[in-house]
N, C-alpha and C positions, 0 to 999 in steps of 0.2 A: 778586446779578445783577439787574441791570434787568426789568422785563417790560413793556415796553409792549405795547400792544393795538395786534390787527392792523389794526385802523383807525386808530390814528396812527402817523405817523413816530417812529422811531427817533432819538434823541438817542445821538450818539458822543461819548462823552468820554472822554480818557485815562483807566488808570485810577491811574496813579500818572505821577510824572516821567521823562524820557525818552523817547525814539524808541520805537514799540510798529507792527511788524508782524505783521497778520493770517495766521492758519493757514488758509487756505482746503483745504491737500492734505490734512488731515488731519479737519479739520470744515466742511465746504461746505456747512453749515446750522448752523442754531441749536441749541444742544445741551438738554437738559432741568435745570432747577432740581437734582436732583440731583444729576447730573455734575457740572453748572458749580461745585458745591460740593466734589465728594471729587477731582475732576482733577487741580487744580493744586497742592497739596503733595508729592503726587507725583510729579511731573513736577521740581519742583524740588526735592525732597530725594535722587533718584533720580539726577538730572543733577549735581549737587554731587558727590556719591558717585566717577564716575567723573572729574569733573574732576579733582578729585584726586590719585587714582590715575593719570592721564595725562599729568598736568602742564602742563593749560591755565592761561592766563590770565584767564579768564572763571572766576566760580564757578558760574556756573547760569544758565537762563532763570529770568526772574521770568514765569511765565504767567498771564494771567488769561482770564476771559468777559466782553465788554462786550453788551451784549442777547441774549446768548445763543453770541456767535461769540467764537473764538478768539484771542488777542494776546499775543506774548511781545517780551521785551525782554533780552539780556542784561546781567547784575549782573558788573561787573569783580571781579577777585579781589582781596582785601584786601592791601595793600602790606606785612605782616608775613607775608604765605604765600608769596610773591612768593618766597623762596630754595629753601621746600621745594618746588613747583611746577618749579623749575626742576631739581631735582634728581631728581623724577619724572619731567620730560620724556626724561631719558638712558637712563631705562632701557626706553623703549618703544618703539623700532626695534632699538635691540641686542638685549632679549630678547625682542621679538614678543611683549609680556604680553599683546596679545586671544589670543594660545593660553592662557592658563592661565583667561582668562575661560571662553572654550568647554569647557575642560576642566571645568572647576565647574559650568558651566550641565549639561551633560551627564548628567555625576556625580551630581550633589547636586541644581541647582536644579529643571532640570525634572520630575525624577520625583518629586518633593518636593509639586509644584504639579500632578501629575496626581493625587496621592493627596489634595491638600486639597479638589480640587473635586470627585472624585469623591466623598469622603465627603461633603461636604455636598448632593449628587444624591440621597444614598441617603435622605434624609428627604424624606418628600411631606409638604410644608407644606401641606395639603389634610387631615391630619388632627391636626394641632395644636390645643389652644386659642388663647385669644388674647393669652396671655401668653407663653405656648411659642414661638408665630411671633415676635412681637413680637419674643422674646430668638435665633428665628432669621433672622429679617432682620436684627439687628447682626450675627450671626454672618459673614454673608454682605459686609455690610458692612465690618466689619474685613477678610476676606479680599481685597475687593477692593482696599480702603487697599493693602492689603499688594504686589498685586498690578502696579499701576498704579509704584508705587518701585519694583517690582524690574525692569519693562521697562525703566525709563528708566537704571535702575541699568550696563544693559548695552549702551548707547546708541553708547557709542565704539567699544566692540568689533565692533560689528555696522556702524559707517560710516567708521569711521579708516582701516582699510588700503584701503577703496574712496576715500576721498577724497586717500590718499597716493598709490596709481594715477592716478586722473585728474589730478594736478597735475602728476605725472611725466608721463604720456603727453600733457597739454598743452601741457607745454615740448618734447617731442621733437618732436611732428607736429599740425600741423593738421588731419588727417582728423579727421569726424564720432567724436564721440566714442560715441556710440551702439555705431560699430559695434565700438570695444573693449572697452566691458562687455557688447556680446553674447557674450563667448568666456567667458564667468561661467555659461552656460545650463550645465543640465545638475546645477547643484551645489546645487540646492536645490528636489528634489520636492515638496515640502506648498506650495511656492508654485505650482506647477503645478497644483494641484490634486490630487495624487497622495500616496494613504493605505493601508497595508498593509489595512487596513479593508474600504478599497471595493474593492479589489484583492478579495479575500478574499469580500464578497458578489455582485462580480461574476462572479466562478466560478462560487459559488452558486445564481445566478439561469442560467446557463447551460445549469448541468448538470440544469436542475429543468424542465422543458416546460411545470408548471402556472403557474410563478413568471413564466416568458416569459409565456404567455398573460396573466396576471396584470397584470401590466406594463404592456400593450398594452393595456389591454381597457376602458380608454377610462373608469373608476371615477376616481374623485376621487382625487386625490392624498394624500389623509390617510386614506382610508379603503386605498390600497394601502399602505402605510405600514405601519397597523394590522394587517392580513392577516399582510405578512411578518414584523411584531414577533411577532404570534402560532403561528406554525409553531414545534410543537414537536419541532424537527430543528435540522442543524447551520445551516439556511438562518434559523431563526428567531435564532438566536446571529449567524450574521454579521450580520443584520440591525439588532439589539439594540448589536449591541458600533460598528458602524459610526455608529450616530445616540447610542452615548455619547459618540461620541467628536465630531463636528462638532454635531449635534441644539442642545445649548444653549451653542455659540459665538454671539454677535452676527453677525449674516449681512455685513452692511455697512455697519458703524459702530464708532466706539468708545466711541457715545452707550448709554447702560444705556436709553435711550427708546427705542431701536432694536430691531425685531424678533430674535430668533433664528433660524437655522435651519431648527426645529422648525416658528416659524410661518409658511412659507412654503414648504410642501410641494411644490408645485408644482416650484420650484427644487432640492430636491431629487433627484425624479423622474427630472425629467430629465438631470441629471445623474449617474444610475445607468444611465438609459436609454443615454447614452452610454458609460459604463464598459464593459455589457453588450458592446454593438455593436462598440469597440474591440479586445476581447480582451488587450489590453494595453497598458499604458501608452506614447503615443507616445517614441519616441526623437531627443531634439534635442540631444543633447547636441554640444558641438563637434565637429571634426572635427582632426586634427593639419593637415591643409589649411589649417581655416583660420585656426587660429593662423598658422602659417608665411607665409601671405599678408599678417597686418597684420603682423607681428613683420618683413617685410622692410624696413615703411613707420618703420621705427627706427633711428637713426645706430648701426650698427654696436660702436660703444663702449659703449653704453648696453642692447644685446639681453638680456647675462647677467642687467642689476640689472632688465627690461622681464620675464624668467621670473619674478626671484623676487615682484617686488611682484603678480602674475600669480596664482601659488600663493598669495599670504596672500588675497587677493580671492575665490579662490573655496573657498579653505576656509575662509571666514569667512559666504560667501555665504546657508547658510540661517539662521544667526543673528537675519536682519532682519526674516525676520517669523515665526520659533519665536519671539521673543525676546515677542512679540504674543499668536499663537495659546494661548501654553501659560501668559500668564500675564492681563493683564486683557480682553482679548478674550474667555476663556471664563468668568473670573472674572465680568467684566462680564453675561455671558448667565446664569449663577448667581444674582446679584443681580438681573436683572431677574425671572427666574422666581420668587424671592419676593415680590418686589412685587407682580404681577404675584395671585399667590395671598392677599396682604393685601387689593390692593386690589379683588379679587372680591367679597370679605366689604363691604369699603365699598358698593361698587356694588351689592348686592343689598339693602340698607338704605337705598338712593338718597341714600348722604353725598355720593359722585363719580359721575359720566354715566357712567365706563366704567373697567374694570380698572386700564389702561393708563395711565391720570390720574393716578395715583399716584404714577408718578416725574417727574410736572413739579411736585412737591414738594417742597422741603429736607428735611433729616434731621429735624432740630427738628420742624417742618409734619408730617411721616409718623408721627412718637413722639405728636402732638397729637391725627392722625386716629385713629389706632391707639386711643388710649387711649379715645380719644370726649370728650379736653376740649376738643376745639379744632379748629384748624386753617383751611385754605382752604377755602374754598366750591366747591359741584359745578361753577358757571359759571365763577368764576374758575382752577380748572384745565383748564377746557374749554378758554379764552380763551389759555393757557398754551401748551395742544398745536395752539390753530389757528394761533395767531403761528410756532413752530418750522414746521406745516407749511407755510407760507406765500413763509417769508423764506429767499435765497439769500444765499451770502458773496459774490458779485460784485457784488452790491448794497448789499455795505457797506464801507465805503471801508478801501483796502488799506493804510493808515496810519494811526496818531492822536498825538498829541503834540507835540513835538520833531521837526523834519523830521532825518532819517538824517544822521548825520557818518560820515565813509569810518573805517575802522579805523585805530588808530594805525600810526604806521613802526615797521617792525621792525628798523631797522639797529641795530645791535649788543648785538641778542640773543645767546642761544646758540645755535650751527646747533641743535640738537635744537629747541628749543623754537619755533624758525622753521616747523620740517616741523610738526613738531606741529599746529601754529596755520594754518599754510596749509592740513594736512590738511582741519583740522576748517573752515575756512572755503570750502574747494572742495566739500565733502561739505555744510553747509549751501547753499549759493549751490544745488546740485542739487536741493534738496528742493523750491525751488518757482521761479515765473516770473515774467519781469514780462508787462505786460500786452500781445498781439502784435493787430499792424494789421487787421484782417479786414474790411475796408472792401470789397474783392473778395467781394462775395458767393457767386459759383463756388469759390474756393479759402480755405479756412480752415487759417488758418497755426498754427505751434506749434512746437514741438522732437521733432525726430525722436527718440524713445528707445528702440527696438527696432528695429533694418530691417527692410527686406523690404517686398513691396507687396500689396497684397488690396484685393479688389473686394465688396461686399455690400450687404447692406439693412441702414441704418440703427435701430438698436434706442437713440430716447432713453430713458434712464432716470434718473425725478426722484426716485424713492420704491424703498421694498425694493417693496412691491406690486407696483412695473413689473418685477420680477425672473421672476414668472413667464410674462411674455410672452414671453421669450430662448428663440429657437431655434437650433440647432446651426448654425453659420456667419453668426449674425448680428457686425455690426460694432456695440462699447456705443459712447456716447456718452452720459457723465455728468460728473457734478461733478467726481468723486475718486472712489477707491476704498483700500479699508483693507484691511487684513490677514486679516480676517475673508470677504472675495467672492471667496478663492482657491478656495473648495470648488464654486462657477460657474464659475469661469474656462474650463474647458477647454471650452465653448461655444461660446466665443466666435471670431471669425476675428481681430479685429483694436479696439484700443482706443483710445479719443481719450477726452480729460478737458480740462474746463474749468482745472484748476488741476495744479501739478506740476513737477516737471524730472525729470532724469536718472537724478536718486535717490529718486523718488517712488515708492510702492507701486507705480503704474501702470506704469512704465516698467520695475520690476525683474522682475515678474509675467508681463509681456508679454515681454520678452529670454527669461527661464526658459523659456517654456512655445512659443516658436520664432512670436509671431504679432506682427505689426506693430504701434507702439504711437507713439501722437502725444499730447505730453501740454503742458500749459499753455496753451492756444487760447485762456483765458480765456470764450469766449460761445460754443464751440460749441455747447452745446445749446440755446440759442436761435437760431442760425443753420440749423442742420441739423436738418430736419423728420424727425419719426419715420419710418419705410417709404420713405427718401429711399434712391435707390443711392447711394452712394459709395466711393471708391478712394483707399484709405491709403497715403499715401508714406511709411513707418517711418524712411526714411532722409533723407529730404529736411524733415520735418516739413509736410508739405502735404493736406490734404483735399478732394481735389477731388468736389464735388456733381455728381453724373452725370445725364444727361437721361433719364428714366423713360425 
């Protein structure tokens, strides 16, 4: 990966042949030297995996980093696969294979992947030598390799039958599409923010008068933390068991540069402070209402097959970001806490300015530091983490290459292999936006992907750091957000993002958890000032800036 310095311009250049569009929904900054290095094999060995199995035409994203930011292109499937592909395609609506996917993930993968990361928690790399860490940061390292191919491994499962729904329901009706994957709410708690965990020390904290006070009592947030970890009762267990389990997830990213949870207490807090208050987890799930209200906006003919594609959509629905949470998102927060603990040892010998410098290093670069023969210099990874924190993906141009050729015609494929393909291309086309006119400074426009309307105070957010300014009904306004800022969510009143569509984390996050969500604006957060009021159209896609 490139690095230029934040005092020069960036040079974009393809990084190989082809059309190569930018991932801004998923990295809306520059990502760390070490990411930008273990990412992208996975991504495309994990993507290949299910193509397969599903019987696209495509073999994969080819992904890469060009200065840091994100670019994929897809790689056609080779013309000798071309029969078995088609003969995979028949069997994926007749027998609904993302059921056997879930069924595996369930089974097998996830709990599989709770036990690999918890065992590697249970070493403090704080009392290692230096050869012991060393061999435990590969550790941690292959875990997340591993991690990273298996999210994407599960890719189709988690967006085919939503993107086989919206191509149907875009042929049946024109209404806002928004407001048909709002009838999905309800089928996937951990995206709401909602964990038997917190559930569990929210009682806790309830039933306890000192833990209330505790709480309240105006103490730093790491230092309340500390308190409840150490209560030896069952308050100090739910406390313990609820921060193993979010504590070293990536808070809001799926860069390993990226803070954990852990290191932004504040965000925590207050997100317990709200569990407390709530007593229960809100209820948004649908209502039979109001299915039957969109369900009447459907030709008649079409209602029976409008149920079932319905039912695969939302039992598919918490897939899309378990599919995250359970595997390099927390892998990802593992890996950094060893770095994280190597690069203490560096920084206390003034090799690097700070802990955290460490992962704007390649693997090779960290084996060099480690050893002591080598490696980058303390400025040059300083130089590293001011460029990431500097530079936005709206500021780097949202194409490189080959300008885009439309898809090839499909006429006389196989019907199967048709849905298939349009699936999976209504289901990309969601994930992000193109750029909308905000030339109206009053209204800043975007894609409605949640309905509903809310009025608030603006809370931009450019960094995890601005996470603990979020107060309870504030309205975010960022980049993107990842699979990882569900454990803040419930916060929140209402979501706008500079990048996205319909199938963006933002938008699926916001439908769940019942709050208005506006995504792909492209410049909100340079148009809407922090502490600005504003009133979210979920349905309209409109942001109107309110007169203080």
């Amino acid at each position: 990966m490139n690095s230029p310095t934040s005092s020069a311009p960036a040079a974009f250049e393809a990084p190989g042949p082809g059309s190569w569009s930018i991932d801004a929904a998923h990295f809306p900054r520059p990502v760390s030297h070490f990411q930008a290095e273990i990412h992208p094999p996975g991504i495309t060995s994990g993507f290949l995996d299910c193509a397969r199995r599903y019987g696209l035409l495509i073999d994969t994203l080819d992904f890469r980093f060009v200065n840091g930011f994100a670019y994929s292109s897809p790689v056609p499937a080779a013309e000798a696969e071309i029969p078995a592909r088609f003969r995979a395609a028949e069997d994926v609506f007749r027998n609904k294979i993302w059921r056997e996917d879930l069924a595996r993930w369930d089974r097998d993968v996830k709990p599989a992947s709770v036990k690999a990361h918890q065992a590697l928690l249970a070493v403090d790399p704080a009392t290692l030598s230096d050869d012991e860490l060393m061999t435990y940061v590969e550790r941690c390292r292959d875990n997340l390799q591993r991690m990273i191919h298996q999210h994407h491994s599960f890719n189709l499962a988690a967006i085919l039958p939503v993107g086989d729904f919206m191509a149907h329901v875009g042929a049946w009706t024109s209404l806002p599409m928004g407001e048909f994957l709002a009838l999905t709410r309800g089928s996937a708690p951990e995206s709401a923010g909602s964990f038997p965990e917190m559930d569990r020390l929210a009682e806790e904290i309830r039933n306890n008068p000192d833990a209330r006070e505790l709480l309240e009592s105006g103490q730093a947030s790491a230092d309340i933390l500390e308190l409840l970890c150490n209560e030896l009762n069952s308050l100090g267990e739910a406390t313990r068991d609820y921060l193993g389990v979010v504590g070293d997830r990536l808070l809001n990213s799926l860069d390993t540069g990226e803070p954990r949870a852990i290191e932004v207490p504040d965000a925590l807090i207050a997100r317990i402070r709200m569990a407390v208050e709530q007593h229960e987890h809100q209820d948004v799930a649908v209502t039979e209402a109001d299915v039957s209200r969109l369900r009447e906006k459907i030709p008649s003919e079409h209602r029976a097959q409008f149920d079932e594609l319905l039912d695969e959509v939302r039992l598919m629905s918490r897939l899309r970001d378990e599919r995250g949470f359970y595997s390099d998102v927390w892998a990802g927060g593992v890996m950094r806490r060893a770095l994280l603990a190597a690069g203490a040892r560096l920084a206390a010998e003034s090799r690097i300015e700070a802990a955290a410098h460490l992962v704007e290093a390649s693997y090779e670069e960290i084996q060099a530091l480690l050893s002591r023969t080598g490696g980058p210099g303390a400025v040059e990874l300083a130089e590293r983490a001011r460029y990431r924190k500097e530079q936005r993906a709206e500021n780097a141009p949202a194409e490189l290459g080959d300008p885009a050729s439309p898809p090839p015609p499909m006429d006389g494929l196989p019907p199967q292999v048709i849905r298939v393909m349009t699936a999976l291309g209504t289901a990309i086309q969601s994930l992000g936006a193109g750029p909308q006119d905000n030339r109206d400074s009053a209204v800043v426009k975007g894609i409605g992907a949640s309905p509903g309307t809310y009025s608030g105070i603006a809370r931009v957010i450019d960094s995890i750091e601005d996470l603990s300014r979020l107060e309870q009904g504030d309205v975010l306004i960022t980049a993107a957000t990842t699979d990882s800022f569900n454990i803040v969510l419930p916060l929140l009143g209402a979501i706008v993002t500079n990048a996205g569509g319909l199938l963006s984390h933002a938008a699926i996050v916001g439908r769940e958890y019942g709050i208005p969500s506006v995504v792909g604006t492209r410049n909100a957060t340079a148009q809407i000032a922090d502490g600005t009021p504003v009133t979210v159209d979920g349905t309209t896609g409109e942001v109107r800036i309110d007169a203080p």
